[in-house]
C-alpha positions in Angstrom: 193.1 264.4 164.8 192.7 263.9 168.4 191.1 267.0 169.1 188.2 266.3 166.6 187.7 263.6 167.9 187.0 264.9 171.1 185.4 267.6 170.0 182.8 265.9 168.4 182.2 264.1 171.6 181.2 266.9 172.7 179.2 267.7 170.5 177.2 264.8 170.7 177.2 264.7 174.7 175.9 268.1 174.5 173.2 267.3 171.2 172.1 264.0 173.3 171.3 266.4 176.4 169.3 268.6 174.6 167.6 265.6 173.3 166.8 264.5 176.8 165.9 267.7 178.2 163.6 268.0 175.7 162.2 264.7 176.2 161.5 265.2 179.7 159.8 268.5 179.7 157.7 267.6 176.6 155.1 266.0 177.8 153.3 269.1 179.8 153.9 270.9 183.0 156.5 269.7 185.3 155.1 268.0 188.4 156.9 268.2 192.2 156.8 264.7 192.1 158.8 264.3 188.8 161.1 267.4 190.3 162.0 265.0 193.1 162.6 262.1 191.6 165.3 263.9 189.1 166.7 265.3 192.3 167.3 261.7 194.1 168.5 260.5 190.9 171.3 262.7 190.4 171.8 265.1 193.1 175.6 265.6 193.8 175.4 265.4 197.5 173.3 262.2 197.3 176.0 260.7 195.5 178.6 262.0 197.9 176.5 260.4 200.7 176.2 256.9 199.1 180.0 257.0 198.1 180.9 257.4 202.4 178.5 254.7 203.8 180.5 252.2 200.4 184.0 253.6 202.0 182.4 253.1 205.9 181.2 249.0 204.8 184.6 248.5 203.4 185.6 249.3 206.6 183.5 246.6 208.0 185.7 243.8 206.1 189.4 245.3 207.1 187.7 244.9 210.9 187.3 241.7 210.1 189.8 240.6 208.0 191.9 240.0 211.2 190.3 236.9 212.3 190.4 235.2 209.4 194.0 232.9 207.9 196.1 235.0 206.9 198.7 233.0 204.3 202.3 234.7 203.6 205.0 233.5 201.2 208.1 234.4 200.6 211.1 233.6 197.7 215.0 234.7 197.9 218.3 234.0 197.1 221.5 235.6 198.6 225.1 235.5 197.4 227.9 236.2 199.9 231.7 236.6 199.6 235.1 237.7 201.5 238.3 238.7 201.1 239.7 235.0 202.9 237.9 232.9 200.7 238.3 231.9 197.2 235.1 232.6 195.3 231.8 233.1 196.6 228.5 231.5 197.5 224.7 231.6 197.4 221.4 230.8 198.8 218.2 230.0 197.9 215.0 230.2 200.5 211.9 229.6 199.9 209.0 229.8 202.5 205.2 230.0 203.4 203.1 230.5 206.5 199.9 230.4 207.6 198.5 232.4 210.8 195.4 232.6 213.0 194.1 234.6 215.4 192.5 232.4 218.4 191.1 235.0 221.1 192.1 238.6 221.3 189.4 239.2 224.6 186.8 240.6 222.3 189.1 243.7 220.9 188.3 242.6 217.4 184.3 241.8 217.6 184.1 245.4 219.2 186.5 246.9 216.2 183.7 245.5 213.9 181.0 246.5 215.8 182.0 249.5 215.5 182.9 249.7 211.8 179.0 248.7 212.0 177.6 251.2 214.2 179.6 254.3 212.0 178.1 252.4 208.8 174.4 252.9 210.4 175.3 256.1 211.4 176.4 257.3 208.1 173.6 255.7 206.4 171.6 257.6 208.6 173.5 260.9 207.6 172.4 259.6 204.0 168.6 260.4 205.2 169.4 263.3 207.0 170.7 264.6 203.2 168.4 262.8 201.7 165.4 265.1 203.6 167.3 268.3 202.9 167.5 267.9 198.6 163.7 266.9 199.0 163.3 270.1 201.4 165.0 272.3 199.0 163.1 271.1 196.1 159.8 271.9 197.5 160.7 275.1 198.1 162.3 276.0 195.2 158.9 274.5 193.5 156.8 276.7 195.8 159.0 279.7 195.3 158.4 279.0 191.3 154.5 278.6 191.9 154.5 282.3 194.1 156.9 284.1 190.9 154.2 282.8 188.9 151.2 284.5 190.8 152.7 287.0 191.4 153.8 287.9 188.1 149.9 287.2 186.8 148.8 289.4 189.3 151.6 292.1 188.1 149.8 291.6 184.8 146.1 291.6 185.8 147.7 295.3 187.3 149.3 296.2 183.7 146.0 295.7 182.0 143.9 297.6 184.8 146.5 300.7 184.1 146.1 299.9 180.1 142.2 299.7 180.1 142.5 303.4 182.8 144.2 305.1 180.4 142.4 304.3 177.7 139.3 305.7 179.3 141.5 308.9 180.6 142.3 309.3 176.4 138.5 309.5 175.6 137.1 311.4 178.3 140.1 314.1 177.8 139.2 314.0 174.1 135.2 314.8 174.7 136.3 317.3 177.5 135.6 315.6 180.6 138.2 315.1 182.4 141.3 317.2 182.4 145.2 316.3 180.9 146.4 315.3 184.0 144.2 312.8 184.1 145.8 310.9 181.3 149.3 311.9 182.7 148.7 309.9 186.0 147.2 307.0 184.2 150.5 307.2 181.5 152.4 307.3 184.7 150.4 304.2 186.7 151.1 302.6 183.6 154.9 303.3 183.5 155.8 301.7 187.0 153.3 299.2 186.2 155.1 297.7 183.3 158.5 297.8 185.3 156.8 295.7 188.1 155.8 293.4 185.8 159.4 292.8 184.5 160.7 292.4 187.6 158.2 289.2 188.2 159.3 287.9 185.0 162.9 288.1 186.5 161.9 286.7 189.7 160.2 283.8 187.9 163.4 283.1 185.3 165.6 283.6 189.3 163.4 281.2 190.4 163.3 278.3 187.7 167.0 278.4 188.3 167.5 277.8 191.7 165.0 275.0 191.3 166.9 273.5 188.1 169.8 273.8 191.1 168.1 272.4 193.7 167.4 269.3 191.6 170.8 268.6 191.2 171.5 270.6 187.3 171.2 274.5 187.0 171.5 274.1 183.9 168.7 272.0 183.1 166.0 273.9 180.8 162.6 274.1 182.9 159.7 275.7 181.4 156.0 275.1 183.2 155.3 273.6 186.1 151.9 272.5 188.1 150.6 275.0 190.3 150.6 273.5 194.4 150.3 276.8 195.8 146.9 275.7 197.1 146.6 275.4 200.9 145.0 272.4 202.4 144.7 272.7 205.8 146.7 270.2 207.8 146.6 269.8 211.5 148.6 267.8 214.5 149.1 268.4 218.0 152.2 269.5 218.9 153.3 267.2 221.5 152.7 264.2 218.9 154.7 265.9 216.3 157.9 266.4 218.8 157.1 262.2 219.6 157.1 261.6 216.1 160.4 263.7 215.4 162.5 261.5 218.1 160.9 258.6 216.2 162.4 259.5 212.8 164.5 262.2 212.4 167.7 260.8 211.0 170.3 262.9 212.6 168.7 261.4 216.4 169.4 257.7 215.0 172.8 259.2 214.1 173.6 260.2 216.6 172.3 257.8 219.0 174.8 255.1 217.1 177.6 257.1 217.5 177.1 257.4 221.1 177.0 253.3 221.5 180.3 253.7 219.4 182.0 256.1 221.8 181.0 253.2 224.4 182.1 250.3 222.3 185.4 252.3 221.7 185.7 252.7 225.4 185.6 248.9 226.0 188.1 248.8 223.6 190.4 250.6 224.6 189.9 249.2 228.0 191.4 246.3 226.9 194.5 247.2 225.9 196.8 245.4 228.1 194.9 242.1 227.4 196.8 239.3 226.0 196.8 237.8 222.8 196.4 234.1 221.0 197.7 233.4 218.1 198.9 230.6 215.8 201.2 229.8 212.9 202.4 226.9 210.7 204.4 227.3 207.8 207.0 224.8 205.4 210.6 226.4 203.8 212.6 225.2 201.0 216.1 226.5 201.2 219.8 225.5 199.9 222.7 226.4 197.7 220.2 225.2 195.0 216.6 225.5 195.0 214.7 223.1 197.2 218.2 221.5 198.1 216.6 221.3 201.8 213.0 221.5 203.3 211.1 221.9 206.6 208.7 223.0 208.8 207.6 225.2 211.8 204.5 225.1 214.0 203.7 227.7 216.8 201.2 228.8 219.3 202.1 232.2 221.0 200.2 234.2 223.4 201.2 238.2 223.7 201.2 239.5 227.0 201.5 243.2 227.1 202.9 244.0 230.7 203.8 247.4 230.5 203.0 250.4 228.1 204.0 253.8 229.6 200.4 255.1 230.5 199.4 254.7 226.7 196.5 252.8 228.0 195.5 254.5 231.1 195.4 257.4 228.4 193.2 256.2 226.1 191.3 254.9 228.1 190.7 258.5 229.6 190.4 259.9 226.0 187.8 257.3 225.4 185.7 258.4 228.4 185.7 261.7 227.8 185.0 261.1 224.4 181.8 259.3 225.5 181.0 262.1 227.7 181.0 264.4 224.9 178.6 262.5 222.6 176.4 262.1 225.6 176.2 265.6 225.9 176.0 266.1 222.4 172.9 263.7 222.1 171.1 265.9 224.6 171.6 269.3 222.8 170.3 267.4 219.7 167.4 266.4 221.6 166.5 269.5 222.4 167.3 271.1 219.7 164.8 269.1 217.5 162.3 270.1 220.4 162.8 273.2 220.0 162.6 273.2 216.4 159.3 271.3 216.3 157.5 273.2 218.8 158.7 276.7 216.7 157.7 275.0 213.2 154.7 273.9 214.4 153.9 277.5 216.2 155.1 279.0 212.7 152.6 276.8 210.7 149.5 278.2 213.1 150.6 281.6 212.7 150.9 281.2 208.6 146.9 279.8 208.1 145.8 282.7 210.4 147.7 284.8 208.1 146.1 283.3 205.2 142.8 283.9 206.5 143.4 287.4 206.6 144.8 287.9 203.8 142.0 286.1 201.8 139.3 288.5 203.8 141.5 291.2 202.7 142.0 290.4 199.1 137.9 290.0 198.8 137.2 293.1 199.6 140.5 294.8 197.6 138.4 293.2 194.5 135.1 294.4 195.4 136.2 298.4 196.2 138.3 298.3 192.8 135.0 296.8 191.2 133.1 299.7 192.5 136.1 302.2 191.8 136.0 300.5 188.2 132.6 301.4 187.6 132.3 304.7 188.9 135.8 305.8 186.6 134.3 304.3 183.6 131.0 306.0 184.1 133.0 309.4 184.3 132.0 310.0 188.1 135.5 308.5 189.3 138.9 310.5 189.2 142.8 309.1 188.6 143.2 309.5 192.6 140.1 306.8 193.9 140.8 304.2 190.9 144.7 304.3 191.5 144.4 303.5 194.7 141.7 300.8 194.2 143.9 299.0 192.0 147.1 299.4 193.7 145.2 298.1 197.0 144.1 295.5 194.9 147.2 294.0 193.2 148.6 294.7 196.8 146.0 292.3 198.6 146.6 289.8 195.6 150.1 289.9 196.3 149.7 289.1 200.3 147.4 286.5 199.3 150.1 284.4 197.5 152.7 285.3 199.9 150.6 284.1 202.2 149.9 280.6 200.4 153.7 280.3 200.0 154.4 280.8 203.6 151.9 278.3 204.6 153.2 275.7 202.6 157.0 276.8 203.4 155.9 276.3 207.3 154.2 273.0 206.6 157.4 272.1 205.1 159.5 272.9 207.7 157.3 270.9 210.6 157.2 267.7 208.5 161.1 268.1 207.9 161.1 268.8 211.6 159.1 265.5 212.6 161.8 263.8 210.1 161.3 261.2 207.1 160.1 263.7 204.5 158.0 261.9 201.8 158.2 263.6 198.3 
């Protein structure tokens, strides 16, 4: 009984997902926009991120649980007996207390600063994840948008080979043009049709690593808008590396987790410091309960005089530690530099590319136009109008790659700079 029950569960889970899936890619082509906002909605490693800075702010309220009252009770009885004595006896004991911490030299407002700084710094690692799903998305969508072109431009070469031998079949039938004309074009045709089912794969490859990328691979896409389009986007170089130190998240991370190395080295420089503390507290005790009461007050003050080294040693620990992150903040630094100054050298490369390519594809079209005519007029032979149309579908080809590398390089400068916008 318990297993149908169950199993229609799933049965419904997995008819209410198809509902929803269905739902959301009714309405019409898929936009980025849309592709991102599923992805920061449900994204696994966003939801791994926002589950550490919760476990780093809980962290913040054990730091400062110490300096607040901390109330104790306690309840027992115990029964005794000997050999010497007739019978035995018991005890009752009851008791509560209340301490406070008065002044610890600061250990405990550094312990919470702390807790605060790794909370920053996490939330910061948040962004820095945060960038990449919205990084990965955008180019899974672009990747999507170039399987697409390319697999119309695989067509538009399918029908050229279709429409050739069609005219090879009718000038062979008046006598024109020799067998092996219609061989080649039968042939063109052939490998044509198998390039063309590899872009269909490459486009199915393609909606799945996006479906991924959003946070599901399972999810169902269908059409998408087409942002291949390049629209050319400039900045100089040394702003783009200012603006990077500005906002890229894993700098801010870092930068608080070197002022935590130094707020744990002030720590553990006090750690022969003395200690204030005080308690009061009332007990009920007797052979019966609440036979006798009382109570206790103190004030104590710790003085540790003597550790064996443990604090010299952390102490050390803790500087070196600092050292480290120091040094680590610097590699970072120039790291990003580096990484701007390639992306940015990467995008300028890309739009000259592009500009070639474009030159190149106009005039791919206009020798196949010529090539076209002069084959359908019966001057042309299979040689001069393969080779029109395979230089053609070629420069097509290099024109979309093109497009996709440009917008994969502007991608990786603005992820470079930091604070990626959808």
């Amino acid at each position: 009984m318990r297993a149908n029950v169950i199993t229609k569960r799933v049965l419904l889970g997995f008819v209410f997902s198809l509902i929803m899936s269905s739902c959301l890619f009714a309405s019409g082509p898929l936009t980025l926009e849309e592709c991102i906002d599923i992805a920061l909605k449900n994204h696994p490693d966003l939801e791994a991120a926002k589950g550490k800075i919760a476990s780093k702010k809980a962290v913040i309220l054990q730091k400062k649980s110490g300096g607040l009252p901390q109330l104790s009770g306690s309840v027992g009885y115990t029964r005794t007996g000997n050999s010497t004595t007739i019978g035995d006896s018991g005890n009752y004991g009851t008791s509560a207390m209340l301490e406070q911490s008065i002044y610890d030299w600061g250990k405990r407002r550094l312990s919470v600063k702390n807790a605060k700084l790794e909370t920053e710094a996490t939330t910061d690692d948040y962004l820095t994840t945060r960038d990449k799903v919205i990084a990965n998305v955008r180019i899974a969508y672009y990747a999507l948008n170039s399987a697409t072109r390319r697999n119309k431009v695989a067509q538009t070469r399918y029908d050229n080979y279709q429409m050739r031998l069609k005219w090879a079949k009718s000038y062979y039938e008046i006598g024109t043009k020799p067998k092996i004309e219609v061989t080649k074009a039968e042939t063109d045709l052939a490998n044509s049709k198998l390039a063309l089912v590899r872009t269909e794969s490459a486009m199915e490859q393609s909606r799945v690593q996006l479906a991924s990328d959003m946070g599901d691979a399972s999810l169902k896409l269908k059409e998408v808008d087409d942002v291949l389009g390049f629209n050319n986007w400039t900045i100089d170089v040394n702003e783009a590396v200012n603006l990077a130190f500005l906002n890229r998240p894993e700098l801010a991370a870092k930068k608080k987790r070197v002022d935590q190395a130094a707020t744990s080295l002030e720590i553990e420089k006090k750690g022969l410091m003395p200690s204030l503390n005080v308690a009061a507290g009332y007990s009920w005790a007797g052979v019966h309960p609440f036979d006798t009461n009382g109570w206790t007050a103190k004030v104590a003050v710790s003085i540790p005089m003597l550790d064996g080294g443990l604090t010299k040693g952390r102490v050390q620990a803790a500087t070196a530690d600092l050292t480290t992150s120091n040094a680590e903040m610097a590699s970072l630094e120039n790291s990003v530099t580096l990484e701007v100054r390639k992306a940015w050298e990467s995008l300028r490369e890309a739009k000259e590319a592009l500009v070639a390519s474009m030159e190149a594809e106009i005039q791919a079209k206009e020798t196949y136009a010529l090539a076209e005519g002069r084959y359908k007029a019966g001057v042309g032979n299979s040689l001069e109008i393969s080779d029109a149309v395979e230089s053609y579908s070629i420069a097509q080809t290099n024109t979309v790659l093109s497009l996709y590398e440009c917008k994969v390089a502007q991608l990786a400068l603005e992820k470079a700079m930091g604070g990626l916008e959808q």
